[in-house]
TIKE-891301 format. One line per 4 residues: number of its first residue (from 1); for each residue x, y, z of C-alpha. Coordinates in steps of 0.001 Angstrom, whole numbers. Each point is the difference from the previous one (the first is absolute). Layout:
! residues N
NUM	X:Y:Z  ...
This chain:
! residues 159
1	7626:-19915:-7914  -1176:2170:2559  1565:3853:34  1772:637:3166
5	-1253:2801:1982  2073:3494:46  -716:2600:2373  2148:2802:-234
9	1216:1997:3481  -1691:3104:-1211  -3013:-1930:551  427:165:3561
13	1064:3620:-442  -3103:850:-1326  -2054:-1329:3073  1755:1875:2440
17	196:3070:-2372  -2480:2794:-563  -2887:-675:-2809  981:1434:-3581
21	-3623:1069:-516  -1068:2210:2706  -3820:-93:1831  -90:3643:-1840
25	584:-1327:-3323  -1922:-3119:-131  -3774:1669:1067  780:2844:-2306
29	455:-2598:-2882  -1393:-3374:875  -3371:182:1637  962:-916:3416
33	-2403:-2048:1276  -1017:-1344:3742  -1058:-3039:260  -44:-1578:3901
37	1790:2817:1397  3150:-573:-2561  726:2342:-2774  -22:-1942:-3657
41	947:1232:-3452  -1192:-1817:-3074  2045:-2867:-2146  -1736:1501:-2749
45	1876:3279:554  3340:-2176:858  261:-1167:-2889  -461:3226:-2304
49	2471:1318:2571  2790:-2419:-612  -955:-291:-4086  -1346:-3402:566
53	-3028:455:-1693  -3466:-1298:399  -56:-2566:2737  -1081:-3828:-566
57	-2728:-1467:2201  -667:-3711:-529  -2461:-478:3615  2167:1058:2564
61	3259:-419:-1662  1387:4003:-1316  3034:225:-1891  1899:2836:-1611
65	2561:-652:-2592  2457:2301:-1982  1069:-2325:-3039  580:-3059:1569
69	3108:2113:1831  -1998:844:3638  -2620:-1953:831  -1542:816:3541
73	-2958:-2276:1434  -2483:432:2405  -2997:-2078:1317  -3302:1668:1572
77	-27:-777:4063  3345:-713:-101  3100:1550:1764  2527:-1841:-2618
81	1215:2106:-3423  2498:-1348:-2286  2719:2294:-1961  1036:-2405:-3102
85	-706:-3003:2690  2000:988:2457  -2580:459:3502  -884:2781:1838
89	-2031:-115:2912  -2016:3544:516  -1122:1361:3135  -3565:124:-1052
93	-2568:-2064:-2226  -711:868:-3083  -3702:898:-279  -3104:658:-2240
97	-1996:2693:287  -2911:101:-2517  1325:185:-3047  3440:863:499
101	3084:-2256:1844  2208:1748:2739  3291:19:1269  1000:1400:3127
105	1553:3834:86  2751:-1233:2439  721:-3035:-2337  511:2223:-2971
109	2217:2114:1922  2008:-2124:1949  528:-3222:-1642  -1143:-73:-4204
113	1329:3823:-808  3357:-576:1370  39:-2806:-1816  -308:1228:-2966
117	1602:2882:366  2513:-207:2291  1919:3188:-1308  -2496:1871:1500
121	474:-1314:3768  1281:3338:1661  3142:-901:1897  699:-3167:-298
125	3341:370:-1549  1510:-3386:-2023  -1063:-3012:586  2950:-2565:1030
129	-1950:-3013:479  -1060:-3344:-2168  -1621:-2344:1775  -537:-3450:-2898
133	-2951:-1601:1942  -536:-3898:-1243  -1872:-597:3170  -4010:-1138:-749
137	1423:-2254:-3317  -2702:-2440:-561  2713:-1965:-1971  424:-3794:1065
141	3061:-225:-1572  1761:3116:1070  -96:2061:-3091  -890:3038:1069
145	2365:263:2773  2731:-1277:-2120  -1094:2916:-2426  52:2516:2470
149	3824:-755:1463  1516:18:-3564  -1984:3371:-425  1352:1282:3438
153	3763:-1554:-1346  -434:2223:-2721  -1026:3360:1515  2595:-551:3048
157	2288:128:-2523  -1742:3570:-1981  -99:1422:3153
């Protein structure tokens, strides 16, 4: 069975809210680098930052997992990430660079930080939105979206 999709409305907060990490802090600790006229910080460093860990590589496939509780994925020429299979779509590719695999500086800042740390978005105050997503289901019988309405039953009923 497929896991419904749950995005959170601090989610949205976080894009329309300033970055957690600010430009000062990330090229005094992460090796900014330019690459095409955009700013990138390494994975490498992501994950140490985050207590991921080494990262996997397997080709282009990178993947940083805290036991089996977080799992995040990313792919090499790709805009596409996954948080514990759940899709984000990033502004910016992620990209090689010799040795060493990038992700973009306004990424980090404005989409994976505040996701994983959303205490630290300044201002954003409490978040008073669920939004239980079943929409992309690849389920020909209707699983998933059956899943996700019982799950949204439940939480209407929480909140």
């Amino acid at each position: 069975m497929k896991t419904a999709s749950l995005v959170l409305g601090w989610m949205a907060a976080a894009l329309l809210s300033a970055a957690t990490a600010t430009a000062g802090d990330l090229e005094k600790d992460w090796e900014v680098k330019q690459i095409g006229g955009t700013d990138y910080i390494p994975l490498g460093k992501f994950g140490n930052f985050y207590g991921f860990g080494e990262m996997e590589r397997n080709g282009a496939e990178i993947r940083f997992e805290v036991e089996r509780k977080i799992r995040v994925d990313f792919k090499i020429g790709s805009k596409d990430c996954q948080f514990n299979k759940v899709r984000i779509v990033l502004e910016k590719e992620i990209v090689e660079d010799g040795d060493q695999v990038f992700l973009s500086r306004d990424d980090f800042s404005r989409l994976i930080d505040p996701i994983l740390r959303p205490d630290q978005i300044g201002g954003a105050g409490r978040f008073t939105t669920v939004i239980l997503d079943a929409a992309g289901a690849e389920d020909p019988a209707g699983d998933a979206a059956r899943h996700a309405l019982v799950i949204a039953e439940k939480a209407k009923v929480i909140m």
